[in-house]
OpenMM code with the backbone's topology and positions (N, CA, C; nanometers):
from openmm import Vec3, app, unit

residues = "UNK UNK UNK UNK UNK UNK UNK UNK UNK UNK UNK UNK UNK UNK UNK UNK UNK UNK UNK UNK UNK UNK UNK UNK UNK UNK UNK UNK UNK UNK UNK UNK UNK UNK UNK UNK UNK UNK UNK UNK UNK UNK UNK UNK UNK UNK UNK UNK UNK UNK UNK UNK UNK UNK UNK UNK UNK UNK UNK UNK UNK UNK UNK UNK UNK UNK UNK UNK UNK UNK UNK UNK UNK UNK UNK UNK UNK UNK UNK UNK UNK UNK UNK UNK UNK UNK UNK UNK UNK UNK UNK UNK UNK UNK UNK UNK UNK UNK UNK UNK UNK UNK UNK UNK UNK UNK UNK UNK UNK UNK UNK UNK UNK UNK UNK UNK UNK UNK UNK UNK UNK UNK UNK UNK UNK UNK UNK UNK UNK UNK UNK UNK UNK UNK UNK UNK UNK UNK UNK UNK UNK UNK UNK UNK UNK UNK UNK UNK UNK UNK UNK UNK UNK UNK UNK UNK UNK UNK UNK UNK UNK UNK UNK UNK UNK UNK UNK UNK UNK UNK UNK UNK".split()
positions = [
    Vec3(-0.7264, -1.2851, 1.7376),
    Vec3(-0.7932, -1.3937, 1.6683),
    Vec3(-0.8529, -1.3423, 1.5375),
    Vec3(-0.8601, -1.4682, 1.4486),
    Vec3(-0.9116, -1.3973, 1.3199),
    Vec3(-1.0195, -1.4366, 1.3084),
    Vec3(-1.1102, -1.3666, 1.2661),
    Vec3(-1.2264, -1.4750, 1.1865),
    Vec3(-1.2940, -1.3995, 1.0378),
    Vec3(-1.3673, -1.4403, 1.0451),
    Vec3(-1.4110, -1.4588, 0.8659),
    Vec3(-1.5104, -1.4372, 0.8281),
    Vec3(-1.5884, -1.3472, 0.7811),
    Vec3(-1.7561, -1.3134, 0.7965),
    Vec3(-1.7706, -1.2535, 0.6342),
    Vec3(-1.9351, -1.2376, 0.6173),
    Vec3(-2.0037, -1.1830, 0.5085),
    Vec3(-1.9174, -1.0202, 0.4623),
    Vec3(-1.8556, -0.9748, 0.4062),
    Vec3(-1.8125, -0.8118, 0.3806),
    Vec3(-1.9305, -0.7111, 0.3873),
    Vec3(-1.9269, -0.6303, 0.4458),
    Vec3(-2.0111, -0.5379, 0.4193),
    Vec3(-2.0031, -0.3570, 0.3794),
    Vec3(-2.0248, -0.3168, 0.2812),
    Vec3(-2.0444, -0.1940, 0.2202),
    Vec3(-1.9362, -0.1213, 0.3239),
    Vec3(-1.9081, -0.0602, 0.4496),
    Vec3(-1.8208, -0.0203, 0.5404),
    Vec3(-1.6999, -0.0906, 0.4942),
    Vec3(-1.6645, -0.2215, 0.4832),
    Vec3(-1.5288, -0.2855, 0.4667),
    Vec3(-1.4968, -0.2145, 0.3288),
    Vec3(-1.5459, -0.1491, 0.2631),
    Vec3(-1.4548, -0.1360, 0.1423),
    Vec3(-1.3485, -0.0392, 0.1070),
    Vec3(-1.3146, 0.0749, 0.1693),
    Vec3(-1.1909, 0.1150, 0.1943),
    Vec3(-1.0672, 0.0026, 0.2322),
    Vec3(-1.0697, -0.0578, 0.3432),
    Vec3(-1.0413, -0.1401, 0.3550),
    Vec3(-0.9895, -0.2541, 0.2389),
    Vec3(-1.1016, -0.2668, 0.1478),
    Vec3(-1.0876, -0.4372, 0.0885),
    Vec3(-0.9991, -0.3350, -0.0793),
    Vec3(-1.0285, -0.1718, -0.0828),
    Vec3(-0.9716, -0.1150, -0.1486),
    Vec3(-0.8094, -0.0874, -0.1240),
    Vec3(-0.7674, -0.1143, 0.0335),
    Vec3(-0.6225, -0.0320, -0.0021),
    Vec3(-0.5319, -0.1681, 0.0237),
    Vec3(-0.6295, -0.3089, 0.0298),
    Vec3(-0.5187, -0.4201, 0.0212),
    Vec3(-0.5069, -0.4382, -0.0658),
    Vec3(-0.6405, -0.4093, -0.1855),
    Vec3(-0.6457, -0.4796, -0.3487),
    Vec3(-0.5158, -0.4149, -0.4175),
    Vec3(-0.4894, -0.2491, -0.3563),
    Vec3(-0.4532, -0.1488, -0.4865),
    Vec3(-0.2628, -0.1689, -0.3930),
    Vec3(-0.2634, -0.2142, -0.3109),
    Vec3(-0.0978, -0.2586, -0.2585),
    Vec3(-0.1076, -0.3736, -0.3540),
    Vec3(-0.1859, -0.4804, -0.3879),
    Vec3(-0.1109, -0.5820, -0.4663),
    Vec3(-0.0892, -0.5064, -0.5995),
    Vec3(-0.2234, -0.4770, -0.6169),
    Vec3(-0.1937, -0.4062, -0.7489),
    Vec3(-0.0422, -0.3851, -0.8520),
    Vec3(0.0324, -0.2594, -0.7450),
    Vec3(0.0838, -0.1774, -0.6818),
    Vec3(0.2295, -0.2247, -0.6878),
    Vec3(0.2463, -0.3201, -0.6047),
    Vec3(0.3610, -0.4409, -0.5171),
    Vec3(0.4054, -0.5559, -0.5762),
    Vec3(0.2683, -0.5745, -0.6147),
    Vec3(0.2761, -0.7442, -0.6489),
    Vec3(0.2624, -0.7961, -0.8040),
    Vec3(0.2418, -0.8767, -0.8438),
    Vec3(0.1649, -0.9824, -0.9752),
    Vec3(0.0692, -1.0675, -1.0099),
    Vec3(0.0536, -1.0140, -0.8580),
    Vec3(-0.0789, -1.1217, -0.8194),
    Vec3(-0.2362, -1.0995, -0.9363),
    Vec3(-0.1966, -0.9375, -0.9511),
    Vec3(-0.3150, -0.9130, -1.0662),
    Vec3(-0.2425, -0.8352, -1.1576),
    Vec3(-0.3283, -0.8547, -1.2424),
    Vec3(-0.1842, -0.7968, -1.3956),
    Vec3(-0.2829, -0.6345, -1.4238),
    Vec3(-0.2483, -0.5338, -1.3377),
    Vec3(-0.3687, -0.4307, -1.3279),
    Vec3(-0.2070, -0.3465, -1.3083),
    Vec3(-0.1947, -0.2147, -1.3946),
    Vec3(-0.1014, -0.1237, -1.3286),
    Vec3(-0.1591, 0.0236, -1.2348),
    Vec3(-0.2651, -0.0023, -1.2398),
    Vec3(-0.3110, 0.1305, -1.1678),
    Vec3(-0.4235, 0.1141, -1.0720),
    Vec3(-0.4024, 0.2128, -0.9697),
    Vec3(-0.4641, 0.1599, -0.8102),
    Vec3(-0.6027, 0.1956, -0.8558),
    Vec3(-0.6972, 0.0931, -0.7894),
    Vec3(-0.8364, 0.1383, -0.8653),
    Vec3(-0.9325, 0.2606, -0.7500),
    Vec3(-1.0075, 0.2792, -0.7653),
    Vec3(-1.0379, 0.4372, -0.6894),
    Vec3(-1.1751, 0.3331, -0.6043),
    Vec3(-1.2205, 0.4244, -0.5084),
    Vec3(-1.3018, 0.3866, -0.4375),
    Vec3(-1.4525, 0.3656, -0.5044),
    Vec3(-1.4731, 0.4426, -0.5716),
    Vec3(-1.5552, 0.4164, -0.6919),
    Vec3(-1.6084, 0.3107, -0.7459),
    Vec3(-1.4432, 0.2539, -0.8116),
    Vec3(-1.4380, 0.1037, -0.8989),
    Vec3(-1.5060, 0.0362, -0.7728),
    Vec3(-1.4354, -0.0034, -0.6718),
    Vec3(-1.4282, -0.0993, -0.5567),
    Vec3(-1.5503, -0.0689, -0.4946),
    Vec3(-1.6436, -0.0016, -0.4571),
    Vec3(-1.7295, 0.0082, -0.4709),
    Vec3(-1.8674, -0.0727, -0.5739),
    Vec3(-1.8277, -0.0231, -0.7147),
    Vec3(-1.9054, -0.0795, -0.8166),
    Vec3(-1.8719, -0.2856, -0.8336),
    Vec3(-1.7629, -0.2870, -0.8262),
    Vec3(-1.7363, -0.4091, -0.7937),
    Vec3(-1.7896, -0.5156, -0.6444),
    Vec3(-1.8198, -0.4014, -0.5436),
    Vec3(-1.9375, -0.4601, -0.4570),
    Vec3(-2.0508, -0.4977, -0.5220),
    Vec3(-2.1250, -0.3944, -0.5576),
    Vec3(-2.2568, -0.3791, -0.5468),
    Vec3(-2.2572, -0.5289, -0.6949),
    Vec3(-2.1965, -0.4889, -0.7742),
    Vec3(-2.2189, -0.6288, -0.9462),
    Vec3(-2.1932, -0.7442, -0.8288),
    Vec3(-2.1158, -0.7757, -0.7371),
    Vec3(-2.0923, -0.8872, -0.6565),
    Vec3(-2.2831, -0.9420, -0.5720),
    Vec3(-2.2753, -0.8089, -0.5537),
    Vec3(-2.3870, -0.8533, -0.4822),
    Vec3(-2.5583, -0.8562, -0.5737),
    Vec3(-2.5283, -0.8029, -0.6509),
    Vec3(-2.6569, -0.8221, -0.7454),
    Vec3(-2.6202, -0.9931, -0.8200),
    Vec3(-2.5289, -1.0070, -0.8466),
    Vec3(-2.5156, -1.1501, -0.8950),
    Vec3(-2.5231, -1.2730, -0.7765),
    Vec3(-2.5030, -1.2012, -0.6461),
    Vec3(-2.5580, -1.3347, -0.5729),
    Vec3(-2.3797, -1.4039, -0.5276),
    Vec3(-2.2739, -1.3822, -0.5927),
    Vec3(-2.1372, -1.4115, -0.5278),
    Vec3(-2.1210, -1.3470, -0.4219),
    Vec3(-2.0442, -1.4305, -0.3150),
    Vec3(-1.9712, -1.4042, -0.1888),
    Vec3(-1.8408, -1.3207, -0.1896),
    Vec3(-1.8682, -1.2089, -0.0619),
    Vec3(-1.6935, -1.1690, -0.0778),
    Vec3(-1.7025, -1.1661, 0.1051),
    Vec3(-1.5955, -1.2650, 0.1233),
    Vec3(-1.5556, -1.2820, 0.2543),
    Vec3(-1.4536, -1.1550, 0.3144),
    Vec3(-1.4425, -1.1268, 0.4101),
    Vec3(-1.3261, -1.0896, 0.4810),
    Vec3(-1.2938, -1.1488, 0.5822),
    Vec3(-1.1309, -1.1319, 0.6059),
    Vec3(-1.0966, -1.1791, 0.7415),
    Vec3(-1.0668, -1.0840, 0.8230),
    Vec3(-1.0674, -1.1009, 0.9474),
    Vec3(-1.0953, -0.9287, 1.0182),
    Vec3(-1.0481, -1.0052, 1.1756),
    Vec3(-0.9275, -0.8872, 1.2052),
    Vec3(-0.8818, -0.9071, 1.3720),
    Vec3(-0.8441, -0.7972, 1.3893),
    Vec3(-0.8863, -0.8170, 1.4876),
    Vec3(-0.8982, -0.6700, 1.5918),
    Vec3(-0.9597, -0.5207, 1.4936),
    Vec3(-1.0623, -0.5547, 1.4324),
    Vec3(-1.1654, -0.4991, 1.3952),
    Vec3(-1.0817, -0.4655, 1.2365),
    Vec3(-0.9722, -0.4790, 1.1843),
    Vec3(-0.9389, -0.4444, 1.1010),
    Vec3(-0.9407, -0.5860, 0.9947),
    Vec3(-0.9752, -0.5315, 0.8575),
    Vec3(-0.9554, -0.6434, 0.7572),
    Vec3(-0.8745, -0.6824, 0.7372),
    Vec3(-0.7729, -0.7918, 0.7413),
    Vec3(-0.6513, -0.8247, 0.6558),
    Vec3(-0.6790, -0.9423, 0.5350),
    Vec3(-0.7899, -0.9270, 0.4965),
    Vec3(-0.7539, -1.0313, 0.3608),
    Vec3(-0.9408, -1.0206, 0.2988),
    Vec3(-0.9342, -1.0179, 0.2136),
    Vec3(-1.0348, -1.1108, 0.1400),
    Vec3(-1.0846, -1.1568, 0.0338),
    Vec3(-1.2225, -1.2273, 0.0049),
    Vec3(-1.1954, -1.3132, -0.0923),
    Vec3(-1.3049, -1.3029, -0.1618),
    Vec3(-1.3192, -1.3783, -0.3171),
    Vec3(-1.4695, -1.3527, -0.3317),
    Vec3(-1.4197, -1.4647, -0.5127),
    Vec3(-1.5783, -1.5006, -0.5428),
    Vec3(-1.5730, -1.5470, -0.6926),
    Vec3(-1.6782, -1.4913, -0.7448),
    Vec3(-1.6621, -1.5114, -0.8967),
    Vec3(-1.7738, -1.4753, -0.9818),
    Vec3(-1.7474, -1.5503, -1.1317),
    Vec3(-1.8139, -1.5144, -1.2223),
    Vec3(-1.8165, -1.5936, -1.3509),
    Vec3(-1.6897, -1.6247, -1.3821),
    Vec3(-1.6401, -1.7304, -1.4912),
    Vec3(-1.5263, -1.7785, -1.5239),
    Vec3(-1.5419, -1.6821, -1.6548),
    Vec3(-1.6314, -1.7226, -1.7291),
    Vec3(-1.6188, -1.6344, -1.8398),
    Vec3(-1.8122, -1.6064, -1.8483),
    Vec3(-1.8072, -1.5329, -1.9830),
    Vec3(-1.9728, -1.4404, -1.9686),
    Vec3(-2.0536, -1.5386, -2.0692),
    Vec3(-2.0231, -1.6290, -2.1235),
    Vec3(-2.0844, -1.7036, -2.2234),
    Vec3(-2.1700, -1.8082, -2.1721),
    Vec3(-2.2612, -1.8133, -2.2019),
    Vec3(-2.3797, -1.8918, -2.1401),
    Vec3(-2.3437, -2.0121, -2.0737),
    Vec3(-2.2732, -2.1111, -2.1765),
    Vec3(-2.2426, -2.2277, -2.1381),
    Vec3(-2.1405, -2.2453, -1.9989),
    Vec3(-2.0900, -2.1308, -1.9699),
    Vec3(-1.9775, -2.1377, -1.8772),
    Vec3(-2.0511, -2.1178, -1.7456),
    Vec3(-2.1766, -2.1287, -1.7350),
    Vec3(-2.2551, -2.1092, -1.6035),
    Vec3(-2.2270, -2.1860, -1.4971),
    Vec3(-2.1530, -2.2891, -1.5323),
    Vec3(-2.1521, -2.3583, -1.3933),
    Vec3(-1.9775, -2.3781, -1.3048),
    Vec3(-1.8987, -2.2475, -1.4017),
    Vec3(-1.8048, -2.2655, -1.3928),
    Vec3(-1.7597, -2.0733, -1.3343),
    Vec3(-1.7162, -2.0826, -1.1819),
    Vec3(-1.6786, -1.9557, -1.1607),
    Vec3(-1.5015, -1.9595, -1.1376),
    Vec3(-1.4427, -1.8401, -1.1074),
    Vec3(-1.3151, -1.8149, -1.1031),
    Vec3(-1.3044, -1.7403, -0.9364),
    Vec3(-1.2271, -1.7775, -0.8755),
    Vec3(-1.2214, -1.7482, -0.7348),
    Vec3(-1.0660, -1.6440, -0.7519),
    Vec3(-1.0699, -1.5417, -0.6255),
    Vec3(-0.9775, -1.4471, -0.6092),
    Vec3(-0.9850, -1.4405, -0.4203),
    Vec3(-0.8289, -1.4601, -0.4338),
    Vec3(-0.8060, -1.4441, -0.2793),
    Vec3(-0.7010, -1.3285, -0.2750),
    Vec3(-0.7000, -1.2355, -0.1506),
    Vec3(-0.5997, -1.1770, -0.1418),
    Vec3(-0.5842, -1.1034, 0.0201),
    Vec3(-0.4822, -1.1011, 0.0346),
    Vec3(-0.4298, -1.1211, 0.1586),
    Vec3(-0.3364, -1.0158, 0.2285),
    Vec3(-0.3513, -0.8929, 0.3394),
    Vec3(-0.2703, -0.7497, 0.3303),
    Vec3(-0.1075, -0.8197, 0.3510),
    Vec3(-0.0418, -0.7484, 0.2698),
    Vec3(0.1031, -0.7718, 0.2933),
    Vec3(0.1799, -0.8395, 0.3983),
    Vec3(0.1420, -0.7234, 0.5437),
    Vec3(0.1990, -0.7831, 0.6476),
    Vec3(0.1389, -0.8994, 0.7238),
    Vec3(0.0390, -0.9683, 0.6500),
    Vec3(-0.0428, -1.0906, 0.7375),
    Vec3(-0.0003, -1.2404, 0.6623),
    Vec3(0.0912, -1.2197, 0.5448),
    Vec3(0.0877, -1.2939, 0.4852),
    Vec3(0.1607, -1.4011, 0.5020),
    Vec3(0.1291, -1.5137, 0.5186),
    Vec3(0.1936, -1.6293, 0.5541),
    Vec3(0.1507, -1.7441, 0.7001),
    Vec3(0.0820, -1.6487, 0.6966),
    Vec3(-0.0485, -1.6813, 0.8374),
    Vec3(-0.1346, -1.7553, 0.8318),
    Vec3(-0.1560, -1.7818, 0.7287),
    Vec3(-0.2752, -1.9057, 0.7471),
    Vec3(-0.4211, -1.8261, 0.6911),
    Vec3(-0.3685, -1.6873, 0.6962),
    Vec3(-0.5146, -1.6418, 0.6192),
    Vec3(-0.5975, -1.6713, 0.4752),
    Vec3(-0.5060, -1.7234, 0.3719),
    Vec3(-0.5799, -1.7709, 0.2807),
    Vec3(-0.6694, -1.8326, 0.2736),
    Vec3(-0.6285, -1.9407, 0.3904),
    Vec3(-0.7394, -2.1200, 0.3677),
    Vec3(-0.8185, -2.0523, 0.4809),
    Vec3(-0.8243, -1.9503, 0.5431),
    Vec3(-0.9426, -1.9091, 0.6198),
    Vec3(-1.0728, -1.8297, 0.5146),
    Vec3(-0.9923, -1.7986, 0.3999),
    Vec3(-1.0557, -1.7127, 0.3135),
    Vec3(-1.1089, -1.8051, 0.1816),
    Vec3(-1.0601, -1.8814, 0.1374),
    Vec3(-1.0378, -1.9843, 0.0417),
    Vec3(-1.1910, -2.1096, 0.0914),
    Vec3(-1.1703, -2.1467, 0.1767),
    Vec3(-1.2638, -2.2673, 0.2535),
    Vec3(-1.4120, -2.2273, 0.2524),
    Vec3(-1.4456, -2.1358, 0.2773),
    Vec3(-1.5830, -2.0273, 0.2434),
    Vec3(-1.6157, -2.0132, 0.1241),
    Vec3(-1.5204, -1.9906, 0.0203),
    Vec3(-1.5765, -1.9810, -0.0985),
    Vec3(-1.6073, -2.1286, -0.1764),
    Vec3(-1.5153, -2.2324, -0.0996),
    Vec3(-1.5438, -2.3411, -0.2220),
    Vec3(-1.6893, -2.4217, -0.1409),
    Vec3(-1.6940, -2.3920, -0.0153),
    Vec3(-1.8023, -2.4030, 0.0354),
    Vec3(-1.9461, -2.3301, -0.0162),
    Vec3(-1.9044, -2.1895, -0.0710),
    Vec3(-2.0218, -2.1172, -0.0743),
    Vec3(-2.0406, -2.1882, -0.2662),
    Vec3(-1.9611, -2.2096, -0.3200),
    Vec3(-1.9266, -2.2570, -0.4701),
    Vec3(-2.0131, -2.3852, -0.5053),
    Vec3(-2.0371, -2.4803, -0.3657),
    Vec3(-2.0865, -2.6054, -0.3681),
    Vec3(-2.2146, -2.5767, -0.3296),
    Vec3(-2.2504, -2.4832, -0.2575),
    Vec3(-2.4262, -2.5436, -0.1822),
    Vec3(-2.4576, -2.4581, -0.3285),
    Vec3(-2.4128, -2.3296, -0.4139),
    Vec3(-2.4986, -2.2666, -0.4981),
    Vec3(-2.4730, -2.3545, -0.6724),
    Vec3(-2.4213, -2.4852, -0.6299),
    Vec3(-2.4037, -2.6098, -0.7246),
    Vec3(-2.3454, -2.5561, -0.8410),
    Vec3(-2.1975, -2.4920, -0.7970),
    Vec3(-2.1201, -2.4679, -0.9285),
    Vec3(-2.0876, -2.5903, -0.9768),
    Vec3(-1.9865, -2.6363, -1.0815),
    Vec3(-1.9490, -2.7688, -1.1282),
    Vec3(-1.8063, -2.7314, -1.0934),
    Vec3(-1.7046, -2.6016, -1.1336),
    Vec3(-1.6071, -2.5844, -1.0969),
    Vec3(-1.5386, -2.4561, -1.0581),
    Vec3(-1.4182, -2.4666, -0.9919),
    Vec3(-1.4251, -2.2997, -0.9423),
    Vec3(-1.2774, -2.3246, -1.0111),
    Vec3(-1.2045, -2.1949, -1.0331),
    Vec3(-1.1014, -2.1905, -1.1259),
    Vec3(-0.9999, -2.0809, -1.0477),
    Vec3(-0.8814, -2.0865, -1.0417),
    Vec3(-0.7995, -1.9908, -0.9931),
    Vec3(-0.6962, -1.9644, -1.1213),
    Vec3(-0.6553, -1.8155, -1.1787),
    Vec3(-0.5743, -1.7940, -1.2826),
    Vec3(-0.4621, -1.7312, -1.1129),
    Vec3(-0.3284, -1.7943, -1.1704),
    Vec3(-0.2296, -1.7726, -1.0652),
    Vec3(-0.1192, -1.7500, -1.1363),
    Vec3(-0.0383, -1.5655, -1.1153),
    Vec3(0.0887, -1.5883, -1.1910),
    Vec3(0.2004, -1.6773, -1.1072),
    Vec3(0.2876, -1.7784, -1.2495),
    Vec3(0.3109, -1.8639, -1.2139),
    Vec3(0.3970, -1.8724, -1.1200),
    Vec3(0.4599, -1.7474, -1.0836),
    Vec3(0.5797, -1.7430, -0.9889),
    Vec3(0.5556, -1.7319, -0.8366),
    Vec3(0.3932, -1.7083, -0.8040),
    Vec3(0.3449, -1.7102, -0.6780),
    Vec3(0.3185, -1.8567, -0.6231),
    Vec3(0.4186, -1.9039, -0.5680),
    Vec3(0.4007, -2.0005, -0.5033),
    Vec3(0.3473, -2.0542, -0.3815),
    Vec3(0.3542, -1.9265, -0.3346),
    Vec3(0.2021, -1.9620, -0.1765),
    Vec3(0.0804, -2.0071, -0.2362),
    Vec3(0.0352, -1.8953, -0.3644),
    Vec3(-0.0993, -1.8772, -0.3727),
    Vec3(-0.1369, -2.0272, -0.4240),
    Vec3(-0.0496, -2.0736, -0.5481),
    Vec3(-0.0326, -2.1932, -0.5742),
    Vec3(-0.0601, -2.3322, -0.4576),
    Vec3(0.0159, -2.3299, -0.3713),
    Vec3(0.0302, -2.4370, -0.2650),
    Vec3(-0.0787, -2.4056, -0.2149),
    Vec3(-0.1411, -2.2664, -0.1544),
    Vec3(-0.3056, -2.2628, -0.0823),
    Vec3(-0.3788, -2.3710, -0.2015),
    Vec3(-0.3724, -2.3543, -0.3087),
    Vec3(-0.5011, -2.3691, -0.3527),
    Vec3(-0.5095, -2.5375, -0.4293),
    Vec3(-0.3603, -2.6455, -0.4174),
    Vec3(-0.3160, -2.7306, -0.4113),
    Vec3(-0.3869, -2.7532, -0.2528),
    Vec3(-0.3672, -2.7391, -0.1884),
    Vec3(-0.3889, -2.7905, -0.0471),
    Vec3(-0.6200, -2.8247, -0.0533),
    Vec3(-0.6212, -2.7581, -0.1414),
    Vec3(-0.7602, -2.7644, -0.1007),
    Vec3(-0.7887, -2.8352, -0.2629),
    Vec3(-0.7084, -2.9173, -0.2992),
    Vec3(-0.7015, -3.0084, -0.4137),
    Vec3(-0.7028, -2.9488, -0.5569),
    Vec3(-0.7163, -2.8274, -0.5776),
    Vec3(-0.6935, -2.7873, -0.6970),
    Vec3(-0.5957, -2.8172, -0.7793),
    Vec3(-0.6172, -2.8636, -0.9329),
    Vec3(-0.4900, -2.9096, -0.9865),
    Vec3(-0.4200, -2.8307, -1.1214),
    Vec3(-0.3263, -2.8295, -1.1456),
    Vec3(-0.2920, -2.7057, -1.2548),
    Vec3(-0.3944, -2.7918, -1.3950),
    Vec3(-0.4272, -2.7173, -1.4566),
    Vec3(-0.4962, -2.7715, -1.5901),
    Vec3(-0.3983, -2.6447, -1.7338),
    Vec3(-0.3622, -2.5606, -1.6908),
    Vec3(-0.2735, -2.4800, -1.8067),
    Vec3(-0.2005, -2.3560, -1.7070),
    Vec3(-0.1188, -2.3494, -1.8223),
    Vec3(0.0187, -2.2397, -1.7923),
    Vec3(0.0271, -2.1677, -1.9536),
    Vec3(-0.0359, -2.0422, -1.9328),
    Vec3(-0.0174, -1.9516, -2.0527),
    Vec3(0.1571, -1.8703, -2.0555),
    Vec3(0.2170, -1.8839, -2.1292),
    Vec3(0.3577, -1.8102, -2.1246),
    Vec3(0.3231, -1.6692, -2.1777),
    Vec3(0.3781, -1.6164, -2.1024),
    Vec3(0.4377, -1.4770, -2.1178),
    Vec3(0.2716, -1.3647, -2.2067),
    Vec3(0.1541, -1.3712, -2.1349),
    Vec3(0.0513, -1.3551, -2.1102),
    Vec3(0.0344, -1.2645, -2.0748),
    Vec3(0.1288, -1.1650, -1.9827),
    Vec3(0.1428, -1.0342, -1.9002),
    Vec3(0.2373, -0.9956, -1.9064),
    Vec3(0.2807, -0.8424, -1.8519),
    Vec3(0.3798, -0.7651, -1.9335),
    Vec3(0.3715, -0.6992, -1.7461),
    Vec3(0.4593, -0.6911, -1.6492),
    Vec3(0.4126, -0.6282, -1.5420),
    Vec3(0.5785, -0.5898, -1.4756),
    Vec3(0.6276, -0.4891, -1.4632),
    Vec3(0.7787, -0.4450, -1.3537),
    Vec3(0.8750, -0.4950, -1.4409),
    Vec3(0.8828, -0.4530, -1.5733),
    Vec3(0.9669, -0.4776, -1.6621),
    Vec3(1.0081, -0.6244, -1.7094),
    Vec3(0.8681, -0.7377, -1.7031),
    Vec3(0.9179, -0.8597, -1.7437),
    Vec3(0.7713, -0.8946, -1.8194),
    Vec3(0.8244, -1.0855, -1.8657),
    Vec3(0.6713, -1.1177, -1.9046),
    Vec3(0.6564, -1.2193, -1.7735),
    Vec3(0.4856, -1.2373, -1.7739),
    Vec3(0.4094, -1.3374, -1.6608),
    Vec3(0.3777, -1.4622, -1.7281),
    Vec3(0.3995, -1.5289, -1.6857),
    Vec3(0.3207, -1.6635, -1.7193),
    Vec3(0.1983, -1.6291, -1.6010),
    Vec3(0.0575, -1.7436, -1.6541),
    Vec3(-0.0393, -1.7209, -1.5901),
    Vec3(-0.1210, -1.8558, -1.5743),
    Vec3(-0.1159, -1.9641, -1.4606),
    Vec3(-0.1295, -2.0658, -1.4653),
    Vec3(-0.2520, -2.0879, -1.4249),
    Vec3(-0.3807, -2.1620, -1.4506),
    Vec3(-0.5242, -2.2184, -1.4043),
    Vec3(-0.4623, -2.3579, -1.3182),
    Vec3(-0.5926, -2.2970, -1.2019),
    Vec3(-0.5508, -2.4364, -1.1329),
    Vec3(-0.7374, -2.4798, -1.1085),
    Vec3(-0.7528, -2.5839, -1.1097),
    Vec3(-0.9175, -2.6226, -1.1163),
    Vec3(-0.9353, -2.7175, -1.0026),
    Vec3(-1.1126, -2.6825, -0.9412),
    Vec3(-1.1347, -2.7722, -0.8627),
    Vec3(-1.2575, -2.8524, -0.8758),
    Vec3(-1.2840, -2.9513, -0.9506),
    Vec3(-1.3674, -2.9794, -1.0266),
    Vec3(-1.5359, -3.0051, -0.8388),
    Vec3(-1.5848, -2.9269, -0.8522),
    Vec3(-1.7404, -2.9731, -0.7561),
    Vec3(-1.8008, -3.0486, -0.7567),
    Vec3(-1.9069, -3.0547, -0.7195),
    Vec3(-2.0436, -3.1780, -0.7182),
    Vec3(-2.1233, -3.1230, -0.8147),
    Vec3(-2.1653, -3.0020, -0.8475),
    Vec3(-2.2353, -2.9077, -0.9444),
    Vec3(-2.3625, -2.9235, -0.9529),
    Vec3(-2.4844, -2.8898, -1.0270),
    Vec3(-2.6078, -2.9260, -0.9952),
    Vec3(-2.6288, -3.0618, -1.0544),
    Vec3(-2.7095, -3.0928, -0.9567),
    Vec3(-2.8010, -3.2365, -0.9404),
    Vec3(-2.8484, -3.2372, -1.1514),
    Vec3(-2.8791, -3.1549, -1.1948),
    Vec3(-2.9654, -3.1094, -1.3210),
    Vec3(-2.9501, -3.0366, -1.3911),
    Vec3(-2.8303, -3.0323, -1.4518),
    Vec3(-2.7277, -2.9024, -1.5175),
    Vec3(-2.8596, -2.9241, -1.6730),
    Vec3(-2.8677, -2.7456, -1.7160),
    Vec3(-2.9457, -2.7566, -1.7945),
    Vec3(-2.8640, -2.6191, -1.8634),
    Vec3(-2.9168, -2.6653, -1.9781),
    Vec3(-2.8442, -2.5497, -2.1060),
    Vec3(-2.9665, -2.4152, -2.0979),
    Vec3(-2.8839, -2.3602, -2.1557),
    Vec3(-3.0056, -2.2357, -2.1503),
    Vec3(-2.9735, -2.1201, -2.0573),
] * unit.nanometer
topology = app.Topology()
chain = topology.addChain("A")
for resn in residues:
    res = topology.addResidue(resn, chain)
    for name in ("N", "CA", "C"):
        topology.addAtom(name, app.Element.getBySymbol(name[0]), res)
């Protein structure tokens, strides 16, 4: 059975050797080099001083997926707007683990009254696409040839899920 809990400081080997297989494998992130325990590490702790969620999914005591958001961009005005990242170990994929990983964050996205959460998806991943369609996200742009990754170019598509956001959105 799977389930889905808070990550904690111990999971990060773990949340390190699924990130650096996509890395690695995939296109899922336009990154050519495996990041060290270090990075993944430091990328906890900024997660957790800012107050964003990073889920894991975990069976039989091992992680196979997880997830987490943080700012869309660093400019003031973009405060109510974060960017979500799911990712999922190789051999689990197709399981249903996304929307176990995915459902937490747009949940955790709404009670801390984002306005919208944003997924950048290269365009040729079509699971990640359909997960995040299923939980109503809709494409809003498709950048062409944006990334350079296994001897080709990426297109890199936004898909948006517009929230409830705060009751009292204020500038500043």
């Amino acid at each position: 059975m799977i389930k889905t809990r808070k990550a904690e400081a111990e999971d990060i080997p773990q949340l390190l050797s699924i990130y650096n297989d996509i890395i690695l494998t995939t296109t899922a992130v336009f990154e050519y080099k495996a990041h060290t325990l270090k990075m993944r590490e430091e990328w906890f702790e900024i997660k957790k001083q800012q107050g964003f969620p990073v889920i894991v999914a975990e069976e039989a005591g091992d992680i196979v997926g997880f997830s987490s958001f943080g700012p869309f961009r660093n400019w003031a005005a973009y405060k109510y707007s974060v960017e979500n990242s799911v990712y999922v170990a190789k051999d689990k994929r197709g399981k249903g683990i996304g929307k176990l990983l995915l459902e937490p964050l747009i949940d955790g996205a709404t009670r801390m009254e984002f306005h919208t959460m944003i997924a950048s998806i290269e365009a040729t991943n079509d699971s990640s696409i359909r997960l995040h369609r299923r939980f109503g996200f809709e494409e809003v742009a498709n950048f062409k040839q944006v990334g350079f990754k296994f001897g080709r170019w990426l297109d890199l598509k936004f898909l948006q899920l517009l929230l409830e956001g705060p009751r009292q959105p204020v500038e500043g």
